[in-house]
N, CA, C and O of each residue as an XYZ file, in Angstrom:
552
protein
N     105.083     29.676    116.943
C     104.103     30.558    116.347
C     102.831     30.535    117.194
O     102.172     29.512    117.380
N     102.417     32.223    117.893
C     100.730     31.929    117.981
C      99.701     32.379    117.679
O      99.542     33.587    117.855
N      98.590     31.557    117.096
C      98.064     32.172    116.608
C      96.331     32.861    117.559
O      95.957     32.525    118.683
N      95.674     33.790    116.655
C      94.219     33.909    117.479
C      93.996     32.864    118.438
O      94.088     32.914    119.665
N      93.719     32.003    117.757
C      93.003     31.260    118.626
C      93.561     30.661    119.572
O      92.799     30.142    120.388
N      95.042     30.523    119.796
C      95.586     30.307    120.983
C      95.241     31.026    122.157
O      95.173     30.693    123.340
N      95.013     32.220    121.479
C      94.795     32.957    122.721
C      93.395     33.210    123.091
O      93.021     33.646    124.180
N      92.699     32.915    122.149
C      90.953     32.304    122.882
C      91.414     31.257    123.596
O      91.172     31.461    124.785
N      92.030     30.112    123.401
C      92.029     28.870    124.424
C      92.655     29.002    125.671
O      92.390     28.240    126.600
N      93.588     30.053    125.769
C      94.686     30.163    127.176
C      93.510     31.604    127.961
O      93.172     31.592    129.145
N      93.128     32.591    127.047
C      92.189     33.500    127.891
C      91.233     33.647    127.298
O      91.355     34.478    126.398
N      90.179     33.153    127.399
C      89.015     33.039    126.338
C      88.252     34.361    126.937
O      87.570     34.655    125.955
N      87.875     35.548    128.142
C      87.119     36.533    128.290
C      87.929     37.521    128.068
O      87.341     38.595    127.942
N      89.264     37.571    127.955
C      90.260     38.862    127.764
C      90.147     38.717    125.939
O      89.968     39.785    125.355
N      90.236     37.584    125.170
C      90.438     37.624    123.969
C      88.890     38.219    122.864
O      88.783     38.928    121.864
N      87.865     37.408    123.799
C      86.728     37.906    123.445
C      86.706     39.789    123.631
O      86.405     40.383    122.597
N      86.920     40.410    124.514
C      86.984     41.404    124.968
C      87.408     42.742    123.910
O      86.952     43.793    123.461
N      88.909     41.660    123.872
C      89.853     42.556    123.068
C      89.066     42.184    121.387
O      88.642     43.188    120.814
N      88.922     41.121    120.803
C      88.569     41.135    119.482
C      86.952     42.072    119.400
O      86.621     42.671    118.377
N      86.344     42.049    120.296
C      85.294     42.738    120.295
C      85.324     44.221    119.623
O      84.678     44.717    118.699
N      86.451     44.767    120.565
C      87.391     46.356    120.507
C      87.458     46.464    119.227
O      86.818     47.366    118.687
N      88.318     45.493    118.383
C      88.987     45.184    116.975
C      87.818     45.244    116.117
O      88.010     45.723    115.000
N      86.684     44.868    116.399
C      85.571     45.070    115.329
C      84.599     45.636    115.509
O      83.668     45.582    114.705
N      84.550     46.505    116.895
C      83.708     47.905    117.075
C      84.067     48.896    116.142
O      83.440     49.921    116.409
N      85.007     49.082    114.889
C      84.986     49.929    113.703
C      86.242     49.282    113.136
O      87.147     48.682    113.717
N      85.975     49.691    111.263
C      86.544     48.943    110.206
C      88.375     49.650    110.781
O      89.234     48.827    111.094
N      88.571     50.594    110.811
C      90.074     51.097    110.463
C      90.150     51.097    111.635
O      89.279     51.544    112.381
N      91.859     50.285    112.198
C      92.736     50.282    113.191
C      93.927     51.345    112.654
O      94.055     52.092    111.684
N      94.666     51.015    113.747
C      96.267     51.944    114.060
C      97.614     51.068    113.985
O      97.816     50.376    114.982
N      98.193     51.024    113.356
C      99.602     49.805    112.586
C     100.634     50.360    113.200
O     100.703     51.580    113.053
N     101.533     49.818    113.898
C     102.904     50.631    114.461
C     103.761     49.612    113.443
O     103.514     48.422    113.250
N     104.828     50.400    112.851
C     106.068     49.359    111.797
C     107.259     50.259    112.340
O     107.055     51.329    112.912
N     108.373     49.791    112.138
C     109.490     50.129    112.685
C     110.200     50.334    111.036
O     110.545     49.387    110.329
N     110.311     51.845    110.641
C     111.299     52.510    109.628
C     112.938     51.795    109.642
O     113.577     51.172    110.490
N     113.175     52.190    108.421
C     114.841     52.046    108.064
C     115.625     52.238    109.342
O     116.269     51.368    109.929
N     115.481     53.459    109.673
C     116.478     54.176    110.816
C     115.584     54.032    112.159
O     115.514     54.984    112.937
N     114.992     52.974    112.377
C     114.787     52.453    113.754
C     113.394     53.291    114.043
O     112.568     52.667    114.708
N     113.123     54.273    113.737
C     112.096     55.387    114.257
C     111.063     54.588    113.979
O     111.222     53.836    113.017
N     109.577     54.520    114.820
C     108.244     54.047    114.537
C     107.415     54.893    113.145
O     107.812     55.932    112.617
N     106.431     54.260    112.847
C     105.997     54.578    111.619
C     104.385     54.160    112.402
O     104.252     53.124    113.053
N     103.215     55.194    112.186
C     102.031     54.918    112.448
C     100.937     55.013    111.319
O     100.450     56.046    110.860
N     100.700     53.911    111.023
C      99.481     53.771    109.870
C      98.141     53.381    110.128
O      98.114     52.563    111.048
N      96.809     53.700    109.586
C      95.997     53.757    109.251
C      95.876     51.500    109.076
O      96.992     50.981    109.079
N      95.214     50.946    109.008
C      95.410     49.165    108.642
C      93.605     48.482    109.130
O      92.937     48.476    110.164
N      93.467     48.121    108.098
C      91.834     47.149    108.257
C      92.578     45.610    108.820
O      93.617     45.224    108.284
N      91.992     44.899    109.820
C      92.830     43.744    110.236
C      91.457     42.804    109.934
O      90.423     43.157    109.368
N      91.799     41.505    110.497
C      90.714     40.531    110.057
C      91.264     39.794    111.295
O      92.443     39.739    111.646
N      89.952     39.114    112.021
C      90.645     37.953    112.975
C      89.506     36.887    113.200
O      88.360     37.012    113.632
N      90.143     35.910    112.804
C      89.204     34.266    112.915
C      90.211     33.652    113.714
O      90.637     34.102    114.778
N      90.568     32.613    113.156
C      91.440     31.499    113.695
C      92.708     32.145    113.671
O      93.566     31.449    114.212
N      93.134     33.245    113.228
C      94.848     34.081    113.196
C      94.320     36.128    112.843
O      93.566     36.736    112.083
N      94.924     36.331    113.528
C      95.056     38.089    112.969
C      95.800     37.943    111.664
O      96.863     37.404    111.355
N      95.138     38.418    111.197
C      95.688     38.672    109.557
C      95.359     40.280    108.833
O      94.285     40.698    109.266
N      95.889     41.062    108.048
C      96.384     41.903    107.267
C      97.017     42.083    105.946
O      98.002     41.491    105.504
N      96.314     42.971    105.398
C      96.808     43.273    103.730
C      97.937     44.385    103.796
O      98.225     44.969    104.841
N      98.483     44.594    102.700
C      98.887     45.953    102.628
C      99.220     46.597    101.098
O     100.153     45.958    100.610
N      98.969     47.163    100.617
C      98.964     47.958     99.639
C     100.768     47.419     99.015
O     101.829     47.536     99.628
N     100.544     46.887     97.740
C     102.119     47.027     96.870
C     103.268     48.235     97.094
O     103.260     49.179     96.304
N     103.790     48.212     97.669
C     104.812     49.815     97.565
C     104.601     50.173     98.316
O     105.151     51.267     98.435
N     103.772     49.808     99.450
C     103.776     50.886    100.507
C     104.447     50.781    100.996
O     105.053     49.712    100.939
N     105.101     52.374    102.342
C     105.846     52.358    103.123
C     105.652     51.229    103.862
O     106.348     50.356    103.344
N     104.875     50.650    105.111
C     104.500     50.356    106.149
C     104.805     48.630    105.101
O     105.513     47.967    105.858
N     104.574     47.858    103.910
C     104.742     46.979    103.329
C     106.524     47.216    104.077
O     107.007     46.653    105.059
N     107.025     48.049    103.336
C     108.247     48.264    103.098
C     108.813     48.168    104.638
O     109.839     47.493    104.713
N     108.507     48.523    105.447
C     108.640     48.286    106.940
C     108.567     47.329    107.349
O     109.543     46.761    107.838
N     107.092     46.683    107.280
C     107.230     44.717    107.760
C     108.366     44.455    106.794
O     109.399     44.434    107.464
N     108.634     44.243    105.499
C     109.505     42.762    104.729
C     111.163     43.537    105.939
O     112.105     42.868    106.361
N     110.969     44.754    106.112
C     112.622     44.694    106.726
C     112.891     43.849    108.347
O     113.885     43.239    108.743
N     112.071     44.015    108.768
C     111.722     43.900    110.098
C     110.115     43.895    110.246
O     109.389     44.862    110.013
N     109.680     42.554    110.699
C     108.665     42.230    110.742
C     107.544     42.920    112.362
O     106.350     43.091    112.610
N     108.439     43.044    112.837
C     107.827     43.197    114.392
C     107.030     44.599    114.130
O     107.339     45.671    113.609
N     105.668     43.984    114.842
C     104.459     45.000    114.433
C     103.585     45.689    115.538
O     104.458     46.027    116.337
N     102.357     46.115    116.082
C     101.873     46.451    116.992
C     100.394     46.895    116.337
O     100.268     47.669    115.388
N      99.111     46.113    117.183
C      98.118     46.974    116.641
C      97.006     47.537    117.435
O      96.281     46.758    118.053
N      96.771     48.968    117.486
C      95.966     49.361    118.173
C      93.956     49.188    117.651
O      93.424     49.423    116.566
N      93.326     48.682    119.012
C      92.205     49.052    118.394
C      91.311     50.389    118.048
O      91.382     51.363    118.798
N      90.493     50.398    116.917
C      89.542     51.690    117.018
C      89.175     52.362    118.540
O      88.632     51.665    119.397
N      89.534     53.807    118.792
C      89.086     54.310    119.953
C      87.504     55.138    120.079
O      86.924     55.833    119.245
N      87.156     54.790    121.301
C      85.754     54.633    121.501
C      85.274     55.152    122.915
O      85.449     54.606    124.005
N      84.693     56.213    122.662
C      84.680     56.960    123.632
C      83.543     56.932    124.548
O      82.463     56.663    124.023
N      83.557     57.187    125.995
C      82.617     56.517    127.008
C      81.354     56.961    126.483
O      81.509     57.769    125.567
N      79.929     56.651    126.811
C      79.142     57.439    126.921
C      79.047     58.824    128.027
O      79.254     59.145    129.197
N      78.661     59.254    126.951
C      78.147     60.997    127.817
C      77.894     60.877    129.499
O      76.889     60.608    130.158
N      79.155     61.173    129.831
C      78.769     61.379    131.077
C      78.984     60.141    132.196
O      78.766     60.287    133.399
N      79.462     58.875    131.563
C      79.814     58.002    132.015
C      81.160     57.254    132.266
O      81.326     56.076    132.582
N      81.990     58.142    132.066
C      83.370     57.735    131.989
C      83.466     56.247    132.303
O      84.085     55.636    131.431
N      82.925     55.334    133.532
C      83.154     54.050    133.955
C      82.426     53.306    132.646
O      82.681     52.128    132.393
N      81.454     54.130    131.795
C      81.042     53.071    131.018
C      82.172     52.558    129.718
O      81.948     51.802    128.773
N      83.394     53.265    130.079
C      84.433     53.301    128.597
C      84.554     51.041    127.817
O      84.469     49.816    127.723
N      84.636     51.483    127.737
C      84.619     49.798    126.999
C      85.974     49.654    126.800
O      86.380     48.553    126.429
N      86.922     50.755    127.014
C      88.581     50.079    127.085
C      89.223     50.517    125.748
O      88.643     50.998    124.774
N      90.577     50.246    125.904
C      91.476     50.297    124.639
C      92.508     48.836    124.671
O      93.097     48.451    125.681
N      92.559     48.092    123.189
C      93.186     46.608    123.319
C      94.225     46.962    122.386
O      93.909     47.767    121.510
N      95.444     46.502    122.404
C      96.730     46.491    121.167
C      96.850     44.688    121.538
O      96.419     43.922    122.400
N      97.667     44.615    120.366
C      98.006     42.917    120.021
C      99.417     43.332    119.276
O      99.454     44.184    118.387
N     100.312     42.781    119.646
C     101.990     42.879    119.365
C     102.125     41.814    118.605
O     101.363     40.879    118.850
N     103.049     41.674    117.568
C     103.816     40.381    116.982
C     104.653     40.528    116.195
O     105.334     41.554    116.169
N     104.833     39.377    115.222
C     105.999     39.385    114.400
C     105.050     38.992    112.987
O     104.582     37.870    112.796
N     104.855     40.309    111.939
C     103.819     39.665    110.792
C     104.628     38.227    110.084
O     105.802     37.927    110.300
N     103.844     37.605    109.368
C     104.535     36.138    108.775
C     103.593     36.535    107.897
O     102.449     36.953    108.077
N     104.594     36.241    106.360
C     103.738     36.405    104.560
C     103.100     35.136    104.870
O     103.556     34.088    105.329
N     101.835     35.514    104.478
C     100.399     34.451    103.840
C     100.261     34.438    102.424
O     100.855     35.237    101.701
N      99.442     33.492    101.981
C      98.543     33.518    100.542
C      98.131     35.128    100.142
O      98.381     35.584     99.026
N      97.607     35.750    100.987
C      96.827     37.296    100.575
C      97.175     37.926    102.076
O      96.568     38.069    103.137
N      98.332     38.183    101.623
C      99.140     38.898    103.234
C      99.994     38.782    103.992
O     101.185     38.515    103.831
N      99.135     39.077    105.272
C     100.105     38.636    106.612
C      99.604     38.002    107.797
O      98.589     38.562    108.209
N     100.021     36.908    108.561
C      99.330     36.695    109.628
C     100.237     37.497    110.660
O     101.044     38.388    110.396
N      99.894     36.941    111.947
C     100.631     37.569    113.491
C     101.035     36.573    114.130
O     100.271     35.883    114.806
N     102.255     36.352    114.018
C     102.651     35.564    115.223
C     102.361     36.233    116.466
O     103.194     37.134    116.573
N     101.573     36.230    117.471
C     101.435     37.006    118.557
C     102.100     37.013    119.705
O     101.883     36.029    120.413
N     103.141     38.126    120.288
C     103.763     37.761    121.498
C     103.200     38.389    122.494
O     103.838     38.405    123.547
N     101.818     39.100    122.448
C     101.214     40.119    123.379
C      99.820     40.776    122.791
O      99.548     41.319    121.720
N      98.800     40.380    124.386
C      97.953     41.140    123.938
C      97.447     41.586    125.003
O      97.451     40.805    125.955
N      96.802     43.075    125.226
C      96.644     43.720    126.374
C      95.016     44.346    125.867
O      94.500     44.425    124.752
N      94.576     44.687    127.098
C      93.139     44.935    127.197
C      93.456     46.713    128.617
O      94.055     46.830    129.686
N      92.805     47.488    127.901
C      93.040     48.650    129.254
C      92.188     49.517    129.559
O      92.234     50.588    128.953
N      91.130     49.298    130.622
C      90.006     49.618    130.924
C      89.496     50.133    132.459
O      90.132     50.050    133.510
N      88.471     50.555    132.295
C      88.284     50.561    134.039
C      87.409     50.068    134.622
O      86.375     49.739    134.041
N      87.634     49.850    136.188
C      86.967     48.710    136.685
C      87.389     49.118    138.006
O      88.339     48.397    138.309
N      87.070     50.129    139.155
C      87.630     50.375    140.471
C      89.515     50.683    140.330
O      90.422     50.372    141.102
N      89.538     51.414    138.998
C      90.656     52.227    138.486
C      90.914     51.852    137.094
O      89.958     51.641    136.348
N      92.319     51.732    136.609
C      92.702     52.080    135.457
C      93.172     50.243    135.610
O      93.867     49.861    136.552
N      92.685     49.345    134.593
C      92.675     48.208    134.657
C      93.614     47.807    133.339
O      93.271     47.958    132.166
N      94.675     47.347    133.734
C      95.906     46.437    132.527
C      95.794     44.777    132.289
O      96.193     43.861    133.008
N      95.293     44.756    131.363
C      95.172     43.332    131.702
C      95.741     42.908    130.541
O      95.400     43.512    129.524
N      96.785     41.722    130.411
C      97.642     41.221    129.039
C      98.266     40.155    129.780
O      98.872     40.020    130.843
N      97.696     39.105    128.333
C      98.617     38.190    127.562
C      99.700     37.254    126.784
O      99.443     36.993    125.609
N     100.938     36.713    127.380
C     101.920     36.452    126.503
C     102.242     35.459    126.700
O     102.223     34.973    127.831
N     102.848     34.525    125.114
C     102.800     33.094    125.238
C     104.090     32.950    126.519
O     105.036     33.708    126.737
N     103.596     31.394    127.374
C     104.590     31.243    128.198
C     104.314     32.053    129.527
O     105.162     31.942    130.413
N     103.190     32.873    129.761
C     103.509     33.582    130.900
C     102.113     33.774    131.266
O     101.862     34.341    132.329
N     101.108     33.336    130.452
C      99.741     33.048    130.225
C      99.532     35.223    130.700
O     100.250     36.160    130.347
N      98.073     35.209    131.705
C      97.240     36.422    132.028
C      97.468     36.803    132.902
O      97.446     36.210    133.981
N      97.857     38.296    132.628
C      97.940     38.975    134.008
C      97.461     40.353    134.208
O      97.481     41.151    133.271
N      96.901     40.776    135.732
C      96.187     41.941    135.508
C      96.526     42.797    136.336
O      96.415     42.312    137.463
N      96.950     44.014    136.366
C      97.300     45.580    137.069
C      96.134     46.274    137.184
O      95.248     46.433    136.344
N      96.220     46.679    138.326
C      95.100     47.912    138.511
C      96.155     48.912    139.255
O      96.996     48.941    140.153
N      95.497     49.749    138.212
C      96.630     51.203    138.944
C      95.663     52.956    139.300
O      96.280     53.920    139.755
């Protein structure tokens, strides 16, 4: 299992970066994987201290999606450069895992987290346990 803060301790300026993204506005983007395999994209408020964690509404579809298959994906709020500054974009971060039931929810086991920004091009930079940080410029 890993949690947040593993991944502050293995990349502590990519994790700062990316949780930053995550709480530059309240509502994120939830990817869940439907009955018949097809993706499902929801609307999801996340929380992150010591673990990414998540609620979800009784009955909901996207509930109904994690208990079948847990494997999840989350995009952060998008945020657009200043006027006229395209290099000033501050990036787009997703965090991948497998949700695990909590007390009031879900945490993330995390197998991935990516940061994608620019910096003398289009900059990939991600996370995964076992394979620590790595960065693309394309």
């Amino acid at each position: 299992m890993v949690a947040w803060h593993e991944v502050e301790a293995e990349a502590p300026e990519l994790a700062a970066r990316v949780k930053a993204l995550f709480q530059a506005r309240k509502h994120k983007t939830m990817a869940t994987l439907r009955a018949d395999g097809s993706p499902r994209i929801s609307g999801i408020e996340t929380e992150i201290g010591d673990e990414l964690t998540f609620g979800s509404m009784s009955h909901s579809r996207k509930l109904a999606d994690v208990l079948r298959d847990p494997r999840v994906a989350f995009h952060s709020p998008s945020v657009d450069p200043p006027e006229g500054d395209a290099g000033g974009w501050a990036g787009e971060a997703k965090i991948a895992g497998r949700a695990v039931p909590a007390d009031d929810g879900f945490r993330v086991d995390i197998d991935e987290v990516v940061l994608t920004h620019l910096d003398g091009g289009l900059v990939i930079e991600s996370w995964h346990p076992g394979r620590g940080l790595e960065r693309h410029v394309r």
